[in-house]
MILUM-238125 format. One record per residue (C-alpha): x, y, z; residue number from 1. Coordinates in steps of 0.02 Angstrom, whole numbers. Example, Ala and Ser with C-alpha at 12.3 -4.5 7.8 and 13.67 -1.06 7.14 Angstrom:
2
+--------+--------+--------+-----+
:      x :      y :      z :   n :
+--------+--------+--------+-----+
:    615 :   -225 :    390 :   1 :
:    684 :    -53 :    357 :   2 :
+--------+--------+--------+-----+
% end
This chain:
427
+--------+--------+--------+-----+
:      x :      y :      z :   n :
+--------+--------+--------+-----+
:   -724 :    791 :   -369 :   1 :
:   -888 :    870 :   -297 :   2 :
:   -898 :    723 :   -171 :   3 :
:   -715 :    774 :   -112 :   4 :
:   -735 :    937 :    -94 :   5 :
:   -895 :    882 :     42 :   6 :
:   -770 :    796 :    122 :   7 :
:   -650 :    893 :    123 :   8 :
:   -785 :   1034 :    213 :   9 :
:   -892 :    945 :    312 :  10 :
:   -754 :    924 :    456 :  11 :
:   -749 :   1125 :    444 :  12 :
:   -940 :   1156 :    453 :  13 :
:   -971 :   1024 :    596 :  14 :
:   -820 :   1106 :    697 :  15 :
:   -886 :   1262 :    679 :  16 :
:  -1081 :   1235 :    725 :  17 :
:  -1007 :   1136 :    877 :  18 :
:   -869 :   1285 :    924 :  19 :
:   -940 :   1325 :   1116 :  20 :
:   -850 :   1502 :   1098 :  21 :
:   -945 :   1652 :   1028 :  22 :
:   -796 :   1710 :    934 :  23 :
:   -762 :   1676 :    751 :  24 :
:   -647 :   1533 :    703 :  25 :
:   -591 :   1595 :    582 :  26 :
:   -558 :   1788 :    637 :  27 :
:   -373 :   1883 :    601 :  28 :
:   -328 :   1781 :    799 :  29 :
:   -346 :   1619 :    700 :  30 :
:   -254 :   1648 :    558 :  31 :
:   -108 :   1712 :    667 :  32 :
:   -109 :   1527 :    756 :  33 :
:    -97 :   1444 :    601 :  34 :
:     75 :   1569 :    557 :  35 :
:    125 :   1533 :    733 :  36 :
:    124 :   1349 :    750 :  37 :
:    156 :   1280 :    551 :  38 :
:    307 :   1194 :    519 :  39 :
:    381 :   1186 :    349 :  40 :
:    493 :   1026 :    299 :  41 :
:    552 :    940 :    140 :  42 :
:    672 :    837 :     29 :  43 :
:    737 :    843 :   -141 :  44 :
:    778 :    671 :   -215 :  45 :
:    852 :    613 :   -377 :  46 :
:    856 :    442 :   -425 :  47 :
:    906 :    313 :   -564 :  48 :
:    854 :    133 :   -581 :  49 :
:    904 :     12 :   -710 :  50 :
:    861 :   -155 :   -787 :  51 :
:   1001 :   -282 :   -767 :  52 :
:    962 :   -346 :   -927 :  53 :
:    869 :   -293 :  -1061 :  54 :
:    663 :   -341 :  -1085 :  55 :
:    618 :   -359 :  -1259 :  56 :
:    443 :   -308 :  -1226 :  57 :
:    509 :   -128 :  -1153 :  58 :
:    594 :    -22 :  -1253 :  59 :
:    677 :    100 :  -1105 :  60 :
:    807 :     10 :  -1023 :  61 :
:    785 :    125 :   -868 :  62 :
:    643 :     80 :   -705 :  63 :
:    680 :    255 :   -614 :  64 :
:    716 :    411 :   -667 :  65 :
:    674 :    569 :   -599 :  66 :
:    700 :    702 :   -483 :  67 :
:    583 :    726 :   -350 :  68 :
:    556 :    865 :   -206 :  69 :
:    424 :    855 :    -59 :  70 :
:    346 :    976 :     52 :  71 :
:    266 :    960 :    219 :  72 :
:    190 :   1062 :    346 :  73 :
:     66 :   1042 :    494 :  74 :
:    -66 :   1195 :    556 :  75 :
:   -128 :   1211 :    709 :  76 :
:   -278 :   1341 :    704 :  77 :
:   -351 :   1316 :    876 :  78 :
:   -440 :   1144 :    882 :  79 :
:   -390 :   1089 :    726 :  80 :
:   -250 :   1015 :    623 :  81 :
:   -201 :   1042 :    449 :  82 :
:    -74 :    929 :    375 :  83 :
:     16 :    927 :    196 :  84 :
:    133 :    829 :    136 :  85 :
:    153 :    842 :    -78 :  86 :
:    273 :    775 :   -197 :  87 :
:    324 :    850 :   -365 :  88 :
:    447 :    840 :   -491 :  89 :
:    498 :    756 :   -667 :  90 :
:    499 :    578 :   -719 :  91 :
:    604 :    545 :   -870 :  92 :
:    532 :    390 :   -921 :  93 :
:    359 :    466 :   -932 :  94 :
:    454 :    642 :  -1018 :  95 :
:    344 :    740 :   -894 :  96 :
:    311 :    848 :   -743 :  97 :
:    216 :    747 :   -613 :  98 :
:    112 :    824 :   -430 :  99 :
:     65 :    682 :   -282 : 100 :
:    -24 :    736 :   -146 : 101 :
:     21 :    626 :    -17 : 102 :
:    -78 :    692 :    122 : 103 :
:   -182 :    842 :    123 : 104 :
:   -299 :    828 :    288 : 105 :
:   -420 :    914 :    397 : 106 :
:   -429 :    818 :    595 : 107 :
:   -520 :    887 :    738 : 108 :
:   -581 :    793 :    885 : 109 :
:   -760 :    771 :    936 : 110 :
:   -782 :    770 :   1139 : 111 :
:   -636 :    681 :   1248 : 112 :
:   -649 :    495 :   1134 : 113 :
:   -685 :    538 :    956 : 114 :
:   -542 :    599 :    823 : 115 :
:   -620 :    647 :    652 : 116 :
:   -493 :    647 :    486 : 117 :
:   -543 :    690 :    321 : 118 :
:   -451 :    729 :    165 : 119 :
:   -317 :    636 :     51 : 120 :
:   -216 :    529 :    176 : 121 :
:   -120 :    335 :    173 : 122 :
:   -217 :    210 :    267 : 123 :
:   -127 :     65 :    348 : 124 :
:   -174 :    -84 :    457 : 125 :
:   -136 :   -266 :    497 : 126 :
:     34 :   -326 :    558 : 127 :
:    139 :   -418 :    415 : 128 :
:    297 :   -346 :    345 : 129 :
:    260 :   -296 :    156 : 130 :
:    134 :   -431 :    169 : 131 :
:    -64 :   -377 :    165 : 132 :
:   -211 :   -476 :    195 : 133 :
:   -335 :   -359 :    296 : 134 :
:   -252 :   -191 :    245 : 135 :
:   -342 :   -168 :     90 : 136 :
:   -323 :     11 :     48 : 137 :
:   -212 :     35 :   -123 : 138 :
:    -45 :     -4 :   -143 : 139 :
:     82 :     52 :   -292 : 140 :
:    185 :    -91 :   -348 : 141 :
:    250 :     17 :   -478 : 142 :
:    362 :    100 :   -356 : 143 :
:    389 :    -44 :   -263 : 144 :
:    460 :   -116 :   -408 : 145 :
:    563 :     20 :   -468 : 146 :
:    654 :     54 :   -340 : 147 :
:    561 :    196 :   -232 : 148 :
:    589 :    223 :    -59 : 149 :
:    471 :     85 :     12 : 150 :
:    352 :    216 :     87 : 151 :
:    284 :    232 :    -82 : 152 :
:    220 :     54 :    -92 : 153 :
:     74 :    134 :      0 : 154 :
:    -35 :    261 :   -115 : 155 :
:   -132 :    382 :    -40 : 156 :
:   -344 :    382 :    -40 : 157 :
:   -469 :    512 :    -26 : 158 :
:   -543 :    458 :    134 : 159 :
:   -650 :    506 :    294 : 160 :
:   -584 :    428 :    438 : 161 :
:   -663 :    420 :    594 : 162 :
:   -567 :    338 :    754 : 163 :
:   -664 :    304 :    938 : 164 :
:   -563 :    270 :   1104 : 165 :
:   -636 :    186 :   1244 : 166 :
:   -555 :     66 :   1368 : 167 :
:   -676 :    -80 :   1302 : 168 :
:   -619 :    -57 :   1123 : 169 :
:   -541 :     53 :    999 : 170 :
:   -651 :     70 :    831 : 171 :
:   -572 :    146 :    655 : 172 :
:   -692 :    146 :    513 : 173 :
:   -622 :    213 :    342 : 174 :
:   -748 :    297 :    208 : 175 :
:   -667 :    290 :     25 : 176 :
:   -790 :    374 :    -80 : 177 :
:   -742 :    345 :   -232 : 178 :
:   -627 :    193 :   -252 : 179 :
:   -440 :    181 :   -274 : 180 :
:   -374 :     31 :   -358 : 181 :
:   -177 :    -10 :   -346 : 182 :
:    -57 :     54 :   -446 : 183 :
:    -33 :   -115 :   -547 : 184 :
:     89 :   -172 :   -686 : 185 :
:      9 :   -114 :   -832 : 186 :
:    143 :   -131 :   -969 : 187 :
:    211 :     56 :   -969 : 188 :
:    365 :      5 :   -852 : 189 :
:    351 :   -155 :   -816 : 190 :
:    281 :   -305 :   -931 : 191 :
:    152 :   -431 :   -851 : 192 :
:     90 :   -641 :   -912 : 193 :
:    -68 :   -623 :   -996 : 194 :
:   -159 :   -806 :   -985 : 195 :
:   -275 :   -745 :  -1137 : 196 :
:   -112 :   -700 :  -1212 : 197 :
:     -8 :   -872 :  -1154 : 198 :
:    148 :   -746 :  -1131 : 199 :
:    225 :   -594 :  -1058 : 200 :
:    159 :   -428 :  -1117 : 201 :
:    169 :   -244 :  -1135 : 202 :
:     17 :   -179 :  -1226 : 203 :
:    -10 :    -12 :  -1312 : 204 :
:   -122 :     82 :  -1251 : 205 :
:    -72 :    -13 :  -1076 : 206 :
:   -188 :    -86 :   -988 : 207 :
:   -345 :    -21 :   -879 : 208 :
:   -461 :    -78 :   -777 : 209 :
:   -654 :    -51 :   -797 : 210 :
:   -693 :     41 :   -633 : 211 :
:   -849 :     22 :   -528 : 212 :
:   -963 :    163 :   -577 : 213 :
:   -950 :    307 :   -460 : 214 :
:  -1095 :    294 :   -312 : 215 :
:  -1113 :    293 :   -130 : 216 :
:  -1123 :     84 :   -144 : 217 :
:   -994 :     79 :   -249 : 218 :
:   -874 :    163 :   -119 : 219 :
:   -762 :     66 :     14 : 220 :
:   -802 :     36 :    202 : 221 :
:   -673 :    -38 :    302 : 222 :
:   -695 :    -46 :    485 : 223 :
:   -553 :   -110 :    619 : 224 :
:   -586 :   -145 :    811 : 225 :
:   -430 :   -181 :    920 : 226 :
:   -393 :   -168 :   1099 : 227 :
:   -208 :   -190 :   1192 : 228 :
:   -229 :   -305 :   1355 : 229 :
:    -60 :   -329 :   1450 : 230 :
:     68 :   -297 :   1288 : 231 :
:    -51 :   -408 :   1186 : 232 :
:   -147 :   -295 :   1037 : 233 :
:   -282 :   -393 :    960 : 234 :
:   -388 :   -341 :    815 : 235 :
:   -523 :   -376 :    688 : 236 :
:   -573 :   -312 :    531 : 237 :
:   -696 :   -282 :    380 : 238 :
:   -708 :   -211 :    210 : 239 :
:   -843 :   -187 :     97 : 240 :
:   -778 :   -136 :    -89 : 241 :
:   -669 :   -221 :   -213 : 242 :
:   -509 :   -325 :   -264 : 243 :
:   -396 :   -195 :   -294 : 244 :
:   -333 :   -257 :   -459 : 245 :
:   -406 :   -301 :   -600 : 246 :
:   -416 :   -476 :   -605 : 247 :
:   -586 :   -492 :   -648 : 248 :
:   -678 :   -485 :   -834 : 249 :
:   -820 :   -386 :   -899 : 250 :
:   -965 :   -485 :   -998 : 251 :
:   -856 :   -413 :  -1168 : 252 :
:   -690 :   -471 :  -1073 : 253 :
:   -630 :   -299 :  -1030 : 254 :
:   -523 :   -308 :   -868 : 255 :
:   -621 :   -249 :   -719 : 256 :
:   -612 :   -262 :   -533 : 257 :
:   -728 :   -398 :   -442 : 258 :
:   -841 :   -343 :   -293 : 259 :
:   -743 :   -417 :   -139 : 260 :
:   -819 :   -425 :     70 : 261 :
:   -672 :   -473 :    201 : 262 :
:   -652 :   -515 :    358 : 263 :
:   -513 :   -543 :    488 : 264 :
:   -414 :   -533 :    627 : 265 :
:   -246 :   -517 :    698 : 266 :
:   -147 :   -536 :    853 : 267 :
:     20 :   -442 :    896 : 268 :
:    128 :   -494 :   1064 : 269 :
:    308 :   -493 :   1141 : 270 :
:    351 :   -701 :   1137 : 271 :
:    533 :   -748 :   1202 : 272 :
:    647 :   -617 :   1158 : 273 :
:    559 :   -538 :   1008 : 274 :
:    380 :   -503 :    944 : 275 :
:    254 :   -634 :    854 : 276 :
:    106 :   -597 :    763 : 277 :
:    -23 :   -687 :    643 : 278 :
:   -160 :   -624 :    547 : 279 :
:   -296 :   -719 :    441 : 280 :
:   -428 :   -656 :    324 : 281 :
:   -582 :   -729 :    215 : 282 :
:   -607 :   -638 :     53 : 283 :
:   -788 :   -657 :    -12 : 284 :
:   -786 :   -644 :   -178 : 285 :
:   -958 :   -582 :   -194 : 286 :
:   -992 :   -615 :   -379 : 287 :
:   -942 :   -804 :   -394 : 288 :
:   -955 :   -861 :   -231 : 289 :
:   -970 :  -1052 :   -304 : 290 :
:   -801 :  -1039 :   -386 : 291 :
:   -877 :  -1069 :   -571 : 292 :
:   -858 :   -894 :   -650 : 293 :
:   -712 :   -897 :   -723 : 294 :
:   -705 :   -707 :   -764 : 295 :
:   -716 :   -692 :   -564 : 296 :
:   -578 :   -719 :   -426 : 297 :
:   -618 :   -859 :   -320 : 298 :
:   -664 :   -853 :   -114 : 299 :
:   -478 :   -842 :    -37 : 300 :
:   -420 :   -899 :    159 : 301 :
:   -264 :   -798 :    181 : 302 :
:   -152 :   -831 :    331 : 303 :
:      7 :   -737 :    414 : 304 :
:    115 :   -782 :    557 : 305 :
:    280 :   -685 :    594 : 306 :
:    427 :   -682 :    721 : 307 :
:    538 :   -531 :    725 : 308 :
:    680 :   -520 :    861 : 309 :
:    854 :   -433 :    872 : 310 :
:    982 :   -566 :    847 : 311 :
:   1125 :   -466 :    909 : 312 :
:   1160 :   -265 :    943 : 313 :
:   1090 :   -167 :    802 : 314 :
:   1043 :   -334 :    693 : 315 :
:    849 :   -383 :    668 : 316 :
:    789 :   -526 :    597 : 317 :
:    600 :   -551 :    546 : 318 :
:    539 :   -691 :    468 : 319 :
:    357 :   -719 :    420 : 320 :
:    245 :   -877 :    320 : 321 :
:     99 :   -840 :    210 : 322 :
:    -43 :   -946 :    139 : 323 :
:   -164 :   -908 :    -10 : 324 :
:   -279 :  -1049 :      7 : 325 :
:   -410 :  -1033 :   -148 : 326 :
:   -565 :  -1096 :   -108 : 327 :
:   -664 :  -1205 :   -222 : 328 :
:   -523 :  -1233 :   -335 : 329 :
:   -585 :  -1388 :   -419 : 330 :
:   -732 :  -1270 :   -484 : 331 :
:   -616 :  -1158 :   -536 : 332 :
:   -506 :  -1271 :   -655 : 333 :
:   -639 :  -1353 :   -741 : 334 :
:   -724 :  -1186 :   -781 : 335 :
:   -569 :  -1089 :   -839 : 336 :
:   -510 :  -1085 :  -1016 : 337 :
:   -321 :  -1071 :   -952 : 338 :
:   -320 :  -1201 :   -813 : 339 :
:   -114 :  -1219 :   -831 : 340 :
:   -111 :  -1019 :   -768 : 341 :
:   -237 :  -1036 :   -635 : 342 :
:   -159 :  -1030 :   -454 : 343 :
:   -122 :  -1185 :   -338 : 344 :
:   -260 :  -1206 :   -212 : 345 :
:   -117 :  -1153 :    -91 : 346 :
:      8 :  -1047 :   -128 : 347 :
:    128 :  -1039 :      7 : 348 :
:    269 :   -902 :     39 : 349 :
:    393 :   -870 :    158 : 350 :
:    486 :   -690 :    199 : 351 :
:    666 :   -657 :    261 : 352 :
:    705 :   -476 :    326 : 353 :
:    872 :   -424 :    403 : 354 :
:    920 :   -257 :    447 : 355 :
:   1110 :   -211 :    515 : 356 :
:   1154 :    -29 :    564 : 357 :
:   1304 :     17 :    597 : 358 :
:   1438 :    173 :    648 : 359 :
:   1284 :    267 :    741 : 360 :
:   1166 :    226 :    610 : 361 :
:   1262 :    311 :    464 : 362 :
:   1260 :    146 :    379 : 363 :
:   1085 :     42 :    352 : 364 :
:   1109 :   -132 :    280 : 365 :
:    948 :   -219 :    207 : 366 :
:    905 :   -374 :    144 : 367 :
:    694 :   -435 :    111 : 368 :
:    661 :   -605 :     16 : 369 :
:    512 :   -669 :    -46 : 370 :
:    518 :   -829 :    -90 : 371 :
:    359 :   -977 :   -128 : 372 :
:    405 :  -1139 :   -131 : 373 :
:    236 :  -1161 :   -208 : 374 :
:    262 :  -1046 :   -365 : 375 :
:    426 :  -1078 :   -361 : 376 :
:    495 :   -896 :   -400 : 377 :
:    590 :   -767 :   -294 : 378 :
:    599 :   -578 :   -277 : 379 :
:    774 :   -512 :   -183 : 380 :
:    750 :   -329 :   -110 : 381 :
:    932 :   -271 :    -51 : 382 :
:    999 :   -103 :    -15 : 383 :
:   1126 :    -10 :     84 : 384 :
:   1095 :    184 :    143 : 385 :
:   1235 :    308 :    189 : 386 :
:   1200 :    442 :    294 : 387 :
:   1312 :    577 :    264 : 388 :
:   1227 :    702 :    392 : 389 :
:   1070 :    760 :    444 : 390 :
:   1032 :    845 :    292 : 391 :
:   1117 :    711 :    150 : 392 :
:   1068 :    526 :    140 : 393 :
:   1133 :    385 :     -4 : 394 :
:   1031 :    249 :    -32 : 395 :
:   1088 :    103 :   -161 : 396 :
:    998 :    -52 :   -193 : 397 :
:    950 :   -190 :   -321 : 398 :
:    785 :   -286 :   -342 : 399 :
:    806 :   -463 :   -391 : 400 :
:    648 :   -562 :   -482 : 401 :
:    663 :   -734 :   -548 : 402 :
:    552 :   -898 :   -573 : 403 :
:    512 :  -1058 :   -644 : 404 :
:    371 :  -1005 :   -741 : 405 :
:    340 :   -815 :   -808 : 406 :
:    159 :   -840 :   -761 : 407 :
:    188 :   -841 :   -580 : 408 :
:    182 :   -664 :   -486 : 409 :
:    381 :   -630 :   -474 : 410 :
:    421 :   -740 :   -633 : 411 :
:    330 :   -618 :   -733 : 412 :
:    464 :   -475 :   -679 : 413 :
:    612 :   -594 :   -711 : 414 :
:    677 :   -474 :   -868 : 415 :
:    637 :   -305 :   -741 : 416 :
:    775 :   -362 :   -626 : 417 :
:    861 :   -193 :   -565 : 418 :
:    974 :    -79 :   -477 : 419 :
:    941 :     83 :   -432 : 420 :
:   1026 :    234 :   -344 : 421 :
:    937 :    384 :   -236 : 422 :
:   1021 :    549 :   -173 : 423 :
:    891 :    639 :    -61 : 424 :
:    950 :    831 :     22 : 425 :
:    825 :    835 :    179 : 426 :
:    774 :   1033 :    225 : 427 :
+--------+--------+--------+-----+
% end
């Protein structure tokens, strides 16, 4: 908490040493800016999600449940910017009153080239379609799953951003301090395979990672350069921190997360009459970089490419491939004491997204499938939202998981198969 705080301040304290005037930034004039130029927004959402069919492992038949409000607002107090944007409410499942702060930042820029932003904020980068191979900052599945609006898939970080603009090349580096792990199945609303365990389960007290101790090498670095040269963006990447879920074990076989180094790159550029774009990343698992640990995730070559194009009037069609390709996988088997649960050496998957809008937009049709042939299970993402007017929306949908095997990633949510609706009154 101390070490957010400094954060948090040390935008404030630099601005103000560097503040050319000989006024106070912070005098009565100040204040009256920020009155003048904040803007207040919001929503209030309720929403209900249930299982298609019971799990026997989880004893509420519900996956949503709650009613939730958000406020934003942006500042403008002479050269800097203040944004908020917080969610609150009450989740029925959990029988209790919930705050997210989504995005609670100080920015100010430094000279003409230099943009400084530091507080709680959502990272994203890379350029697949609810795929992620060099955007490593945490994700909440639990949401996903549940049937959220999709913005919540990405969780928010405490984070010190710092962005230079140049006409050679663009540089973002990103400065998690203490590190944020996903928001993973844990047993609580959804049930996961266990290998130790040979089966689906929900253990109480649900599961928890060990987390890396909290120190300055224990935070994450991730660093992007990219650069747009005639409608062509290209882009490459690093990270410094850790697998963001626990797939890793301790020497007493608690569940922990793995050190992890990547490194990538990704091109984005108008092709024919839509937009391609392919992405590849090494992950370097740092503690088992033979592939003989089996407590420790193996060296990875992950591999996007993605077409997207409007097939008619107000009807897009994207369609991406993915490769896992574990590295040293021979190593891996004949180490692990579950070899039957360990991945393929290449686990393929394949993405379908189609979008239809129709009568002005009042009506937005939906339809995302992941499927791997390679795993040989499916998850179905379909939903339809009515716009009533400006200020009322109606979103139904149903998320559809199934496999051969329940130790695969979607065949382990075959029994969490579920439909949800969402009312949301915008302000």
């Amino acid at each position: 908490m101390k070490r957010w705080l400094l954060i948090l301040l040390l935008p404030m304290v630099v601005g103000a040493q560097e503040d050319p005037g000989d006024g106070d930034v912070w005098s009565d004039d100040a204040w009256d800016d920020v009155a003048q130029s904040s803007r207040w927004s919001g929503f209030v959402e309720a929403g209900f999600g249930t299982r298609l069919d019971r799990d026997p492992l989880v004893s509420n038949r519900t996956t949503l449940e709650e009613l939730r409000g958000r406020i934003e607002s942006d500042w403008a107090p002479g050269r800097f910017a203040i944004k908020l944007r917080a969610d609150g409410g009450y989740d029925g499942i959990d029988n209790d009153w919930f705050a997210d702060v989504r995005d609670l930042t100080l920015s100010f820029t430094l000279g003409s080239d230099i943009d400084v932003k530091a507080g709680r904020q959502v990272q994203t980068w890379g350029t697949g379609d609810l795929v992620f191979l060099n955007d490593l900052f945490p994700k909440d599945f639990v949401s996903f799953f549940a049937g959220r609006d999709d913005e919540y898939l990405k969780a928010p970080s405490n984070a010190l951003r710092i962005s230079r603009f140049s006409s050679a090349v663009n540089i973002d580096v990103v400065w998690v301090p203490v590190f944020e792990p996903d928001n993973y199945l844990t047993g609580e609303r959804f049930a996961f395979f266990s290998p130790a365990a040979g089966t689906t389960v929900a253990p109480d007290p649900p599961l928890s990672g060990v987390e890396p101790k909290e120190s300055f090498s224990n935070g994450e670095f991730a660093l992007r350069l990219y650069r747009t040269v005639e409608g062509r963006e290209y882009a490459l990447y690093a990270y410094r921190g850790f697998f963001k879920q626990p797939t890793a074990l301790t020497a007493s076989l608690e569940p922990t997360f793995a050190p992890l180094h990547a490194f990538g790159a990704s091109l984005r550029r108008p092709a024919g009459i839509g937009l391609f774009n392919a992405e590849v990343s090494y992950y370097d698992s740092r503690d088992d970089r033979s592939g003989t640990d089996p407590r420790v995730p193996n060296d990875q070559f992950r591999a996007l490419a993605g077409y997207e194009w409007e097939a008619r009037t107000n009807f897009t069609v994207g369609l991406q491939y993915y490769l896992e390709w574990t590295l040293d996988h021979d190593a891996l088997v004949a180490n692990s004491p579950w070899p039957q649960y360990e991945p393929d050496e290449y686990r393929h998957l394949v993405t379908n997204r189609m979008t239809y809008r129709t009568d002005r937009d009042r009506f937005v049709w939906s339809w995302f499938t992941f499927l791997s042939p390679s795993d040989r299970d499916v998850h179905i993402r379909a939903s339809l939202t009515y716009r009533y007017s400006d200020r009322w929306s109606l979103t139904g949908g149903v998320n559809g998981f199934g496999g051969r095997d329940a130790h695969t990633f979607f065949g382990q949510l075959e029994d969490a198969s579920n439909a949800y609706l969402r009312v949301r009154y915008n302000r």
